[in-house]
N, C-alpha and C positions, 0 to 999 in steps of 0.2 A: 460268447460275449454278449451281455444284456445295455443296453444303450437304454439311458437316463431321458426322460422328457424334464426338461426346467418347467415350472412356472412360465415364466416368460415364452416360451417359446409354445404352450399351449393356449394364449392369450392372442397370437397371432390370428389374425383372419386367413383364412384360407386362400390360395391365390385364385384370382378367376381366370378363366379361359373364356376366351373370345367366341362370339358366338359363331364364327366361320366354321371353327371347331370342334366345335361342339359335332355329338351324335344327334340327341336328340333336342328340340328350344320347349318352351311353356307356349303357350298361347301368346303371351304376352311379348316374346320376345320374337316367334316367329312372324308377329304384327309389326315389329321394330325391324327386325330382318326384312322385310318384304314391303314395305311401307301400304299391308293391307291392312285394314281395322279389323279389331277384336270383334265385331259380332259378325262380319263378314266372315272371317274365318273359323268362326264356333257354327255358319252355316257351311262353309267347306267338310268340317270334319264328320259334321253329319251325313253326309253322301253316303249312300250305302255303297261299299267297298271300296271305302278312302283310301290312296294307297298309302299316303303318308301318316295315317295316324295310329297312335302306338296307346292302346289301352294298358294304367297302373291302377289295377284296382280298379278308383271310379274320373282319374285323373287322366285326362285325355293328352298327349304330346305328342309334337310334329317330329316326324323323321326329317329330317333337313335334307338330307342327299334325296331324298323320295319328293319332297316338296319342291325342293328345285328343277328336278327334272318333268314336275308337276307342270308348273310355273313355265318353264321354258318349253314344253309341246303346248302349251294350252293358249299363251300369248299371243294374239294378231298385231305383227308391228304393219 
């Protein structure tokens, strides 16, 4: 049985998922996530053997599960 896509229902935005979620954030969101600034963190990812960052090509993205664990050994409260 072959199912029809409408119009209408390809006009749909796609639904988002929550960045907790998420596998992997942008830069941008893992700044939102973590309330660390974006050039702070484009010096994070630079660290030679970052664990949380995930090379696409030439597009660099946070592991989140890897950054939080990042995050939480590295924090002095």
């Amino acid at each position: 049985m072959m199912t029809l896509i409408s119009d209408r229902d390809a006009q749909k935005e796609p639904e988002r998922v929550p960045i907790y979620e998420k596998v992997t954030l942008t830069i941008r969101e893992a700044a939102e996530y973590s309330n660390i600034g974006i050039n702070r963190l484009e010096n994070m990812l630079r660290m030679p053997r970052c664990p949380f960052v995930l090379y696409v090509g030439k597009k660099k993205l946070v592991k989140r599960k890897e950054f939080e664990k990042f995050l939480s050994e590295t924090i002095q409260l």
